[in-house]
FIVOKE-675037 format. One line per field, with one value per residue (C-alpha): residue number from 1; residue in one letter; z, x, y. Coordinates in steps of 0.25 Angstrom, whole numbers, plus 5000, padded with zeros to 4 digits. Last residue first. Layout:
! FIVOKE-675037
i: [NUM | ...]
aa: [A | ...]
w: [Z | ...]
u: [X | ...]
v: [Y | ...]
This chain:
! FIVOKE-675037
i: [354 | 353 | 352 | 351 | 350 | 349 | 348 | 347 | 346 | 345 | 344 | 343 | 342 | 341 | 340 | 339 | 338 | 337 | 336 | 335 | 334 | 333 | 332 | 331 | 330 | 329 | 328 | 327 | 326 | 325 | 324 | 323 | 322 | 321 | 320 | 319 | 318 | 317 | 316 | 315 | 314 | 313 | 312 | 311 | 310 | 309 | 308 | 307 | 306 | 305 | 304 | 303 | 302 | 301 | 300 | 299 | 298 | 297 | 296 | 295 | 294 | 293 | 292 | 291 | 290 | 289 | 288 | 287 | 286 | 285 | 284 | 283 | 282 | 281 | 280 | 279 | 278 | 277 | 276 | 275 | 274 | 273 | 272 | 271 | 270 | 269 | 268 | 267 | 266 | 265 | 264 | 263 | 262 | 261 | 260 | 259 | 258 | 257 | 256 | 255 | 254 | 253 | 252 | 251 | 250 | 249 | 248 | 247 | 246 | 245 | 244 | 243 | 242 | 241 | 240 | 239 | 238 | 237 | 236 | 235 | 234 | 233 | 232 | 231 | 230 | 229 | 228 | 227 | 226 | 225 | 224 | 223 | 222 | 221 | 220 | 219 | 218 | 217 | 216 | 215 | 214 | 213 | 212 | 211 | 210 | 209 | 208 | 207 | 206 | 205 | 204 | 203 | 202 | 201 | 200 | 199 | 198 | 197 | 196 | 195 | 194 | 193 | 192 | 191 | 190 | 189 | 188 | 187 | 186 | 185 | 184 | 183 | 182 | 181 | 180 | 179 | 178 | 177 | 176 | 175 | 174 | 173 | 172 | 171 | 170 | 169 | 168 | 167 | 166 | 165 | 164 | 163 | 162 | 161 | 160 | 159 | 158 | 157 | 156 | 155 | 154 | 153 | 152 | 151 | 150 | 149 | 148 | 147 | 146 | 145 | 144 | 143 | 142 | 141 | 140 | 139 | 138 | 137 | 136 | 135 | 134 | 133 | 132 | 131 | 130 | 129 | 128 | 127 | 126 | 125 | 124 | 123 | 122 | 121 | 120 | 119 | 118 | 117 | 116 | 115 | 114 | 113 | 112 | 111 | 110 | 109 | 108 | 107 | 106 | 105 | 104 | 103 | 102 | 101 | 100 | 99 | 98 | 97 | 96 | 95 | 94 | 93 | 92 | 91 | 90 | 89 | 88 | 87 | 86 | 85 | 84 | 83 | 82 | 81 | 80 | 79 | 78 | 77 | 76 | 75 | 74 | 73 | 72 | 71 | 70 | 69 | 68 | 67 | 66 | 65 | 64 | 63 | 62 | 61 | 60 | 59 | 58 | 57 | 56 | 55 | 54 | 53 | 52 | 51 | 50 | 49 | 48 | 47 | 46 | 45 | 44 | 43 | 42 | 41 | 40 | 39 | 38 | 37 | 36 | 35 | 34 | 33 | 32 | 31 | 30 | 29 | 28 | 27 | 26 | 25 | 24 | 23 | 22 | 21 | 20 | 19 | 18 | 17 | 16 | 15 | 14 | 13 | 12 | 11 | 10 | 9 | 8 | 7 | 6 | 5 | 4 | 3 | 2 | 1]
aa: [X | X | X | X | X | X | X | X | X | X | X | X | X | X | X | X | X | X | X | X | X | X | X | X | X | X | X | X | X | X | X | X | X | X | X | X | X | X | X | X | X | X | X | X | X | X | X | X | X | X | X | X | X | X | X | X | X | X | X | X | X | X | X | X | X | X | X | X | X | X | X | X | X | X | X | X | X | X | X | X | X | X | X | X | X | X | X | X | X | X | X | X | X | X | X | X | X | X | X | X | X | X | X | X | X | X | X | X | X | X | X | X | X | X | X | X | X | X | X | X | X | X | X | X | X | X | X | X | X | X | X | X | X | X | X | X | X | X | X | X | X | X | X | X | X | X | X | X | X | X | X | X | X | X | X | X | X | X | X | X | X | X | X | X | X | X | X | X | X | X | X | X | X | X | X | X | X | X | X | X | X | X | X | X | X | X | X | X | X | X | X | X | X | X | X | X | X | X | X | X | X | X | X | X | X | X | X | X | X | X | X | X | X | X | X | X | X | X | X | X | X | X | X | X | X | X | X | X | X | X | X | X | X | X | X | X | X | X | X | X | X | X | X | X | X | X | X | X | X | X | X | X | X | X | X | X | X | X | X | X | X | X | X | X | X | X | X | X | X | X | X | X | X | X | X | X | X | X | X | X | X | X | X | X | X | X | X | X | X | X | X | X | X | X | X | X | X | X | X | X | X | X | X | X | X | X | X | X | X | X | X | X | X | X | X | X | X | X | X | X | X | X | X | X | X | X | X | X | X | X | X | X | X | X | X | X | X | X | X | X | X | X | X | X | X | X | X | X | X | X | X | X | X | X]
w: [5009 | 5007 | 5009 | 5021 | 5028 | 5015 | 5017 | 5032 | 5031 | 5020 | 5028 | 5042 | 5033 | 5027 | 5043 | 5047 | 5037 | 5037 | 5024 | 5026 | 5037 | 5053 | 5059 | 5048 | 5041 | 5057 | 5058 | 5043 | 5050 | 5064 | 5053 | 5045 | 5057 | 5062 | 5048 | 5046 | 5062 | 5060 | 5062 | 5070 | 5067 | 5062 | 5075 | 5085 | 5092 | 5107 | 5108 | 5118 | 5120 | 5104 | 5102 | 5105 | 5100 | 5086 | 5086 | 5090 | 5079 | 5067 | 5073 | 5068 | 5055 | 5051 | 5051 | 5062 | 5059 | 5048 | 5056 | 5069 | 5063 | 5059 | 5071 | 5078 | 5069 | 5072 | 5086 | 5086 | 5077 | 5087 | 5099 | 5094 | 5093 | 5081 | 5077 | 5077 | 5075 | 5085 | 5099 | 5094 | 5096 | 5092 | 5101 | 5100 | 5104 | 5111 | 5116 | 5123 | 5133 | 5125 | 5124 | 5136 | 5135 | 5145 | 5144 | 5150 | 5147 | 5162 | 5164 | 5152 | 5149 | 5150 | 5138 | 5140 | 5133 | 5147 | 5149 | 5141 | 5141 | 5156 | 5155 | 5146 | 5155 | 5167 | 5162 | 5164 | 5173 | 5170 | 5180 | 5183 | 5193 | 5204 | 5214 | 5207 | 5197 | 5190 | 5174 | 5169 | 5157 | 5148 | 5155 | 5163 | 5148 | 5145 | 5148 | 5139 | 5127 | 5113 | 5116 | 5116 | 5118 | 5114 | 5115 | 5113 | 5113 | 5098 | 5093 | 5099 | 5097 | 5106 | 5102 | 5115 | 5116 | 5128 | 5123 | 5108 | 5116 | 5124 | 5111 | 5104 | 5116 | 5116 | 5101 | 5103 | 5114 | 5105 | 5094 | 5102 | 5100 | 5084 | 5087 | 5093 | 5083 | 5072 | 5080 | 5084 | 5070 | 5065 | 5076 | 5084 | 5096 | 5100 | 5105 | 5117 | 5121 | 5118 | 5104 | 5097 | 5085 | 5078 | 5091 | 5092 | 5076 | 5080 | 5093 | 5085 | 5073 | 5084 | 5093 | 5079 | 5076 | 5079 | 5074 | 5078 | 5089 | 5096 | 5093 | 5086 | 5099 | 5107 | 5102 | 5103 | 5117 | 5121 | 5113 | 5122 | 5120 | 5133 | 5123 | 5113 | 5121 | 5133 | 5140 | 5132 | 5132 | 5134 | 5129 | 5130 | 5123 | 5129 | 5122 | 5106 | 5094 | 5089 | 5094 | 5083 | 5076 | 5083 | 5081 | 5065 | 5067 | 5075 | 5065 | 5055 | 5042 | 5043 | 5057 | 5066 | 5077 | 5074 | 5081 | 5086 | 5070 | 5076 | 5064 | 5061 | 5061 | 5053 | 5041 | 5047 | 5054 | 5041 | 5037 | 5053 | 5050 | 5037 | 5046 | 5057 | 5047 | 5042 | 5055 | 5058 | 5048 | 5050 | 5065 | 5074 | 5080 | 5097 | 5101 | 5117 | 5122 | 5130 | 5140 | 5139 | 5132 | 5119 | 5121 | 5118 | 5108 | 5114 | 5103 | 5100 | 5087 | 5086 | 5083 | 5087 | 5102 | 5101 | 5096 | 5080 | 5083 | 5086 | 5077 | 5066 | 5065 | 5065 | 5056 | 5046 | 5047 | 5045 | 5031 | 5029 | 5020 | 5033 | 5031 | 5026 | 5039 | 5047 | 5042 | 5047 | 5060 | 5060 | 5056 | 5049 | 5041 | 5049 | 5044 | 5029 | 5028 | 5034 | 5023 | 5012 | 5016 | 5018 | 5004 | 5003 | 5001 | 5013 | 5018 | 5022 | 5011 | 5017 | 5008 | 5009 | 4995 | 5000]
u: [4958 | 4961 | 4948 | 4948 | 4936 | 4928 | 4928 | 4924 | 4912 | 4907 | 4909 | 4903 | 4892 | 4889 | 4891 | 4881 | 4871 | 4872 | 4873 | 4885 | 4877 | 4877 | 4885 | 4895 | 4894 | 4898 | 4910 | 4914 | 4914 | 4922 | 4933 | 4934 | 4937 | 4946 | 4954 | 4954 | 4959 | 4972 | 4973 | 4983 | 4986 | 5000 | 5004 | 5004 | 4989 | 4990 | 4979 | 4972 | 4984 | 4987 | 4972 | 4970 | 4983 | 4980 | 4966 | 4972 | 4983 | 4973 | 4965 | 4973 | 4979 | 4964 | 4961 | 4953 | 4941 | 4937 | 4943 | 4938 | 4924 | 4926 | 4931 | 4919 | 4909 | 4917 | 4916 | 4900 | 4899 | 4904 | 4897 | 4884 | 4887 | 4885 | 4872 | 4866 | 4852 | 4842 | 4848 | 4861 | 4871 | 4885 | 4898 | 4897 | 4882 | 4877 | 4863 | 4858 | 4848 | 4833 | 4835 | 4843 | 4858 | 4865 | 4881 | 4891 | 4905 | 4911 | 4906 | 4918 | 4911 | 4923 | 4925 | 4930 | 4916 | 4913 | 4912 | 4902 | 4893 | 4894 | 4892 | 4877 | 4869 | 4873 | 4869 | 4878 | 4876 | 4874 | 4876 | 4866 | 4872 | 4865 | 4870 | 4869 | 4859 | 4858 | 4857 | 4855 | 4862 | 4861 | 4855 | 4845 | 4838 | 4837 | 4823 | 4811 | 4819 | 4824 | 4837 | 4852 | 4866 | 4879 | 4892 | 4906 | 4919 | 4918 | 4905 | 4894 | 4880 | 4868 | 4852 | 4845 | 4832 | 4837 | 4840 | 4845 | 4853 | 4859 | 4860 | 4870 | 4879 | 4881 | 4882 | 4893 | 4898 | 4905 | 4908 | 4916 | 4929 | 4927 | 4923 | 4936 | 4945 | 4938 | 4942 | 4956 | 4960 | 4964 | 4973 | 4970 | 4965 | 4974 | 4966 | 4976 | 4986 | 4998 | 4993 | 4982 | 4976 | 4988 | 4991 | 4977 | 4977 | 4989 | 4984 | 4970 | 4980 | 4987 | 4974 | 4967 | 4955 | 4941 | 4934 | 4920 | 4923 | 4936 | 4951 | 4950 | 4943 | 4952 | 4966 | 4958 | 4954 | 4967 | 4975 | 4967 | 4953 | 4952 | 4962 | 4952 | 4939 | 4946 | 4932 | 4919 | 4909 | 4894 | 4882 | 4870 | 4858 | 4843 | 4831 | 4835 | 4834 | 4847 | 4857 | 4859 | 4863 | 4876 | 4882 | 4879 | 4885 | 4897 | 4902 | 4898 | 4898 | 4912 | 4913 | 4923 | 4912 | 4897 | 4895 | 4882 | 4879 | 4891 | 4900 | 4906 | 4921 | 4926 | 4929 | 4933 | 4944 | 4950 | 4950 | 4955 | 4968 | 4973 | 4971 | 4979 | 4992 | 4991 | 4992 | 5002 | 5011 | 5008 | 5010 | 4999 | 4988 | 4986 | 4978 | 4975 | 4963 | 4965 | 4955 | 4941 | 4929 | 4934 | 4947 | 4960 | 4972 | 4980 | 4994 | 4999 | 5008 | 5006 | 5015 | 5029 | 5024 | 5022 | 5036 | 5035 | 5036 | 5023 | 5011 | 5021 | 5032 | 5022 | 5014 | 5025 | 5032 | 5019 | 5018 | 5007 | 4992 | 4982 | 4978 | 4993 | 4997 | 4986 | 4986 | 5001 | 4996 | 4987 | 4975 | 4966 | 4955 | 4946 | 4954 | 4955 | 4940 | 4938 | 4947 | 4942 | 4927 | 4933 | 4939 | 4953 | 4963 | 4967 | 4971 | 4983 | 4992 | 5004 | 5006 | 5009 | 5004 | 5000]
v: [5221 | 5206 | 5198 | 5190 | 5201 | 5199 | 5184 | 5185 | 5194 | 5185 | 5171 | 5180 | 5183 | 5169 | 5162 | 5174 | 5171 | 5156 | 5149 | 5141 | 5134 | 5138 | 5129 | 5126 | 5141 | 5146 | 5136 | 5143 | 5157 | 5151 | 5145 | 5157 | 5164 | 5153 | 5155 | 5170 | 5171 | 5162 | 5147 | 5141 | 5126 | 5127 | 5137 | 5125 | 5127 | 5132 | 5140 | 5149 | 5159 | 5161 | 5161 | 5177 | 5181 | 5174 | 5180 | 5195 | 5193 | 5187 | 5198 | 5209 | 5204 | 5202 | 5216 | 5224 | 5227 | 5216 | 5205 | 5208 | 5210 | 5194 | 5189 | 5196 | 5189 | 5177 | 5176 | 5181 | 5168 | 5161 | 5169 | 5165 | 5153 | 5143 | 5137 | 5121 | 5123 | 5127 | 5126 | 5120 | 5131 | 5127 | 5124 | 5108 | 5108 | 5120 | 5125 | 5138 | 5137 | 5136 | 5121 | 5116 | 5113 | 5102 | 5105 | 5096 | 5102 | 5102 | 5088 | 5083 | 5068 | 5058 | 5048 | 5032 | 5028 | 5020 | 5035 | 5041 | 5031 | 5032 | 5047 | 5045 | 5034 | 5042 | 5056 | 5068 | 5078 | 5091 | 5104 | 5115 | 5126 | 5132 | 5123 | 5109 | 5108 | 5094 | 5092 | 5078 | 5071 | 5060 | 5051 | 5062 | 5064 | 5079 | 5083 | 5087 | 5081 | 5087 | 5080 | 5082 | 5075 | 5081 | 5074 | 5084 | 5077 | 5074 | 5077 | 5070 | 5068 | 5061 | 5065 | 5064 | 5054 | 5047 | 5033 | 5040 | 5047 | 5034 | 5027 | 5040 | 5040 | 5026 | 5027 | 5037 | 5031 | 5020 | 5027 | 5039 | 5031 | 5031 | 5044 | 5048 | 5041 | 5050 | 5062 | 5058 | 5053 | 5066 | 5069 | 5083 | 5078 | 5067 | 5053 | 5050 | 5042 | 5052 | 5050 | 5041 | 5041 | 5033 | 5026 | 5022 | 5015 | 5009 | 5002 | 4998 | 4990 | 4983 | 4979 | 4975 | 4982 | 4979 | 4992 | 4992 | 4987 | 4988 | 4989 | 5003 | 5007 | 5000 | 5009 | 5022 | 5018 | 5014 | 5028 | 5036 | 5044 | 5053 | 5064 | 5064 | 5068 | 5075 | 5077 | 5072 | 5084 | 5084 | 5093 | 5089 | 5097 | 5098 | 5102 | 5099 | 5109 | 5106 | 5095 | 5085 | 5098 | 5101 | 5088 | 5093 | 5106 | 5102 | 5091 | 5081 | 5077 | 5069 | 5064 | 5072 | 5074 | 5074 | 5057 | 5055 | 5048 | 5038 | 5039 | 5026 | 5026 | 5016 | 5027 | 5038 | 5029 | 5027 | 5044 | 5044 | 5035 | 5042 | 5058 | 5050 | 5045 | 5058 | 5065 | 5055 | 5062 | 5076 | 5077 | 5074 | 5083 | 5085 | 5094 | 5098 | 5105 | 5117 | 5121 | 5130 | 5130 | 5132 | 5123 | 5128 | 5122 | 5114 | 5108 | 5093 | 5093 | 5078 | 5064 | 5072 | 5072 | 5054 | 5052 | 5048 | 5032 | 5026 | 5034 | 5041 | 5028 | 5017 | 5024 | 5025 | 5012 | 5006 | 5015 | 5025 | 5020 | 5022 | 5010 | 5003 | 5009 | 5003 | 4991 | 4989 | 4993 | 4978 | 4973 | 4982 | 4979 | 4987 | 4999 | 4994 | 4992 | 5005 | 5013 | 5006 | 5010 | 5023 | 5024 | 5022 | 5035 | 5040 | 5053 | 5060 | 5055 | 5048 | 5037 | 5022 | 5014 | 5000]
């Protein structure tokens, strides 16, 4: 078999699953993902573990530093290779609005409209709670059956430092294939209590169009003037005999008429941004036109410089976020929106050279 390094592959996807389940040892793996033996072992075994990945923090939004970790060039290949094959045994849980092709935000988001009450619950450390073990006996375990040698270097080529690394190409994918399990847990027990169940990444919502939120799920106790949320028994043990942690400090319980959020956009009605999002970019924008861009590309840069930590190469300037923010807004809202075709206009005009 001809060995190359180009980034993708080129069997079909039915080839591409046939070839995974057919594997029976590492060499497999290499002819698979089309590299040399020699070569794999040498970039997953023998390159020292901190020359594998650039690893950088970059902060969260609400709060706290979350650490990235993206491999060098060659493994990077090597990983993109192995997720295009993963893609392809990985059957998409209909729950599932994360890294899945025809999915994201919006449509997670859209599950959740017009309903009475909306659970919001995060799952703490979600990458880095996956180690090389459980990557190792999921590939070794139904569905997929693989042999113990093949399942270890299929871990050590997702894996570093024993951990699921957030910023390789194969951590997503590898995350729902974890995730399938609970999934369909998650997605039964829903269907018990009349909720509707999604999750994207980390982030699970439940909702329902019910006069009260089912007790399983979640309950709400008042303790000295404050409301807190519980989470329902039938719920946190799935949870947890799934090897994942609920973060308490993130548990929302939203009530129709109050504000309600599902992976940062508004689901009351229809799935919308913020208010204070677009307020952001109309303020970017009528910085730019009053005071140049030379001016706020400084005050961005200076503004960010303290809260992240990214290596120079993956900077972006102020034109790109702000084209970014305008584009987000078409993605909620439609290509067609008002203010998404205004703020597109106003920007264009802004970019041309005076």
């Amino acid at each position: 078999m001809k060995k190359n390094s180009q980034l993708l592959l080129a069997d079909s996807p039915e080839s591409l699953r046939e070839k995974f389940y057919s594997l029976k040892q590492p060499m497999d793996i290499a002819d698979l993902l089309e590299v040399s033996y020699s070569r794999l072992v040498y970039h997953i075994y023998l390159v020292e573990s901190d020359k594998r990945y650039i690893t950088f923090e970059i902060a969260k939004k609400s709060g706290g530093i979350r650490q990235i970790s993206t491999p060098i060039t060659a493994l990077k290949i090597i990983q993109k290779k192995l997720n295009q094959v993963l893609q392809t045994v990985y059957e998409i849980k209909p729950s599932v609005h994360g890294f899945v092709r025809g999915k994201n935000i919006v449509t997670n988001a859209q599950a959740h409209t017009k309903k009475r009450y909306v659970l919001n619950l995060d799952l703490t450390d979600f990458f880095s709670s996956i180690n090389f073990g459980r990557v190792r006996g999921m590939f070794m375990a139904a569905p997929y059956g693989l042999h113990p040698d093949v399942a270890t270097v299929l871990a050590q080529i997702c894996c570093h430092n024993n951990q699921l690394p957030q910023g390789a190409p194969t951590s997503p994918t590898v995350t729902n294939m974890i995730c399938a399990k609970m999934d369909s847990q998650l997605q039964r027990l829903a269907k018990e209590y009349k909720a509707t169940y999604t999750r994207y990444a980390d982030d699970i919502t439940f909702s329902t169009t019910l006069p009260k939120f089912p007790e399983q799920l979640a309950y709400i106790v008042g303790q000295e003037d404050v409301n807190k949320i519980f989470i329902g028994n039938r719920l946190i043990s799935i949870i947890d005999e799934n090897g994942f942690e609920v973060n308490n400090h993130k548990n929302r319980l939203q009530v129709k008429g109050n504000h309600q959020e599902v992976t940062g956009l508004t689901t009351n009605l229809f799935p919308n941004v913020d208010r204070r999002y677009v307020r952001q970019v109309r303020a970017m924008l009528h910085a730019w036109a009053k005071f140049g861009l030379e001016a706020v590309e400084k005050e961005y840069q200076e503004k960010h410089e303290s809260q992240s930590r990214l290596p120079a190469k993956y900077k972006q300037n102020f034109k790109q976020v702000l084209r970014g923010k305008i584009e987000f807004i078409g993605m909620v809202k439609g290509r067609n929106d008002s203010i998404y075709k205004k703020y597109l206009e106003l920007y264009t005009k802004i970019s041309k050279p005076q």
